[in-house]
N, C-alpha and C positions, 0 to 999 in steps of 0.2 A: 148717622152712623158715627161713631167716636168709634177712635183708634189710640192702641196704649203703643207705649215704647216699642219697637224690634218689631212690630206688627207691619203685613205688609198688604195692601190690598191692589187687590189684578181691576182693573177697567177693561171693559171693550166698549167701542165704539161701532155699531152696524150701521155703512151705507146704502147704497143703492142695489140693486140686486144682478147677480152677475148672467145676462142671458144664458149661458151654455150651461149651468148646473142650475139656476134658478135659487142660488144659496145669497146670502145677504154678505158685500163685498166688507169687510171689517178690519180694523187694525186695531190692538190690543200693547200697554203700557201701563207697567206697573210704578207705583209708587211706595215709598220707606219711610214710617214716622219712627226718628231716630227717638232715642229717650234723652231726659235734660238732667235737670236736677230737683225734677217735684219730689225724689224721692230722698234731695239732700244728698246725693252722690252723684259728683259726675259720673258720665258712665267709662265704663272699663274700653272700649272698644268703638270712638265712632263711624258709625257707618257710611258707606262709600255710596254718594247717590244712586239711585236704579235708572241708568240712559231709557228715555223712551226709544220704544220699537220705532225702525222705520217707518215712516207712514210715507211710502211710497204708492203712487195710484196704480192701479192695474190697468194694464195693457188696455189702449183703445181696441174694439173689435174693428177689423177692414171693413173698406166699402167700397164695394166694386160698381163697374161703370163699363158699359159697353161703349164704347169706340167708337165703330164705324159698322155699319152692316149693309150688306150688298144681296139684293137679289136675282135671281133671272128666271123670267117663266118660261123659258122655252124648256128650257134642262131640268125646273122645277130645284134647283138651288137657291138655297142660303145659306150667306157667311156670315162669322162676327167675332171682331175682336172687342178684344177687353181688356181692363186693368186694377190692378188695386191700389187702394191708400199703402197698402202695407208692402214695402221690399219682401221679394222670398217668397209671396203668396202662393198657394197652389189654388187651383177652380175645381167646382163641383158645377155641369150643366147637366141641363133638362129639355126634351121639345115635349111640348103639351102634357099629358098629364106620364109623363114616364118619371121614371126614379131619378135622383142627383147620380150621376156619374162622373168622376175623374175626366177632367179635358185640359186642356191646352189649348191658348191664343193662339194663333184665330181658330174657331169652329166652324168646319160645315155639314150642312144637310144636304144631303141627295137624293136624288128621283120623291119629293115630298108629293103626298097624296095632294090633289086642290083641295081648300076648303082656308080657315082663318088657323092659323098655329099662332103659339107664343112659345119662345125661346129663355128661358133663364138660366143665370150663370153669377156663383155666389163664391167669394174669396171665401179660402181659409189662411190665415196666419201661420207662420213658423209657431206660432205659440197655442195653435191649435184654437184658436177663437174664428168662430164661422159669422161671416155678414151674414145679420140675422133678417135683412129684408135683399130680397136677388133682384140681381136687374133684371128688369125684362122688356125684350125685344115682340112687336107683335108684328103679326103680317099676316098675306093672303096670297095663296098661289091660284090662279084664276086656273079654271078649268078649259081644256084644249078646245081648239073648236075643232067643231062638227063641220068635215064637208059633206058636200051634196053632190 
């Protein structure tokens, strides 16, 4: 591509793909071919460089981490706390296959049927970027015994 005087061409650059829209993370910078004297005239007006854009990177996503987890079978409890990479995080938890819900450090389960549950709990960012893999906690609440 050749470029005349006062002509200005846009670049972009596409990265890595940003999990939460699945769109290509990118930064764009333009450039300014001033004009000289091929045409035997300096020119009237020279032009004032074009700053490239920031090219600031986008926000890490959080990564959350479960803590400490406690259980008791007699009461059929489970706790857990947790934390993120990221200050300001708010959590989305889950026990087994239930929906992400809004929680808060520490979490517990009460009266849990027996059988094997898993636990997971995913930061979200002030910036609104979700850890895209959840921690998760597994366990087993033994079934009561049977007297005779």
């Amino acid at each position: 591509m050749q470029l005349g005087a006062g002509e200005t061409v846009h670049i972009r650059i596409a990265g890595s793909i940003d999990p939460e829209t699945e769109e290509a993370l990118s930064s764009s910078f333009d450039f300014f071919v001033g004009g000289g004297l091929a045409s035997g005239k300096p020119d009237q007006e020279t032009p004032k460089p074009v700053q490239p854009a920031q090219n600031t990177p986008p926000p890490a996503p959080p990564e959350t981490a479960i803590t400490k987890s406690t259980f008791n079978q007699q009461t059929r409890l489970a706790k857990f706390r947790f934390s993120s990479t990221v200050e300001g995080s708010s959590f989305q938890c889950k026990l087994d296959k239930g929906a992400f819900k809004p929680c808060a450090s520490p979490k517990a389960y009460r009266h849990l049927k027996p059988g094997r549950h898993a636990f997971r709990v995913r930061a979200v960012a002030p910036s609104g970027l979700t850890d895209g893999s959840a921690a998760v906690g597994r366990f087993a609440i033994a079934a009561p015994k049977r007297r005779h």
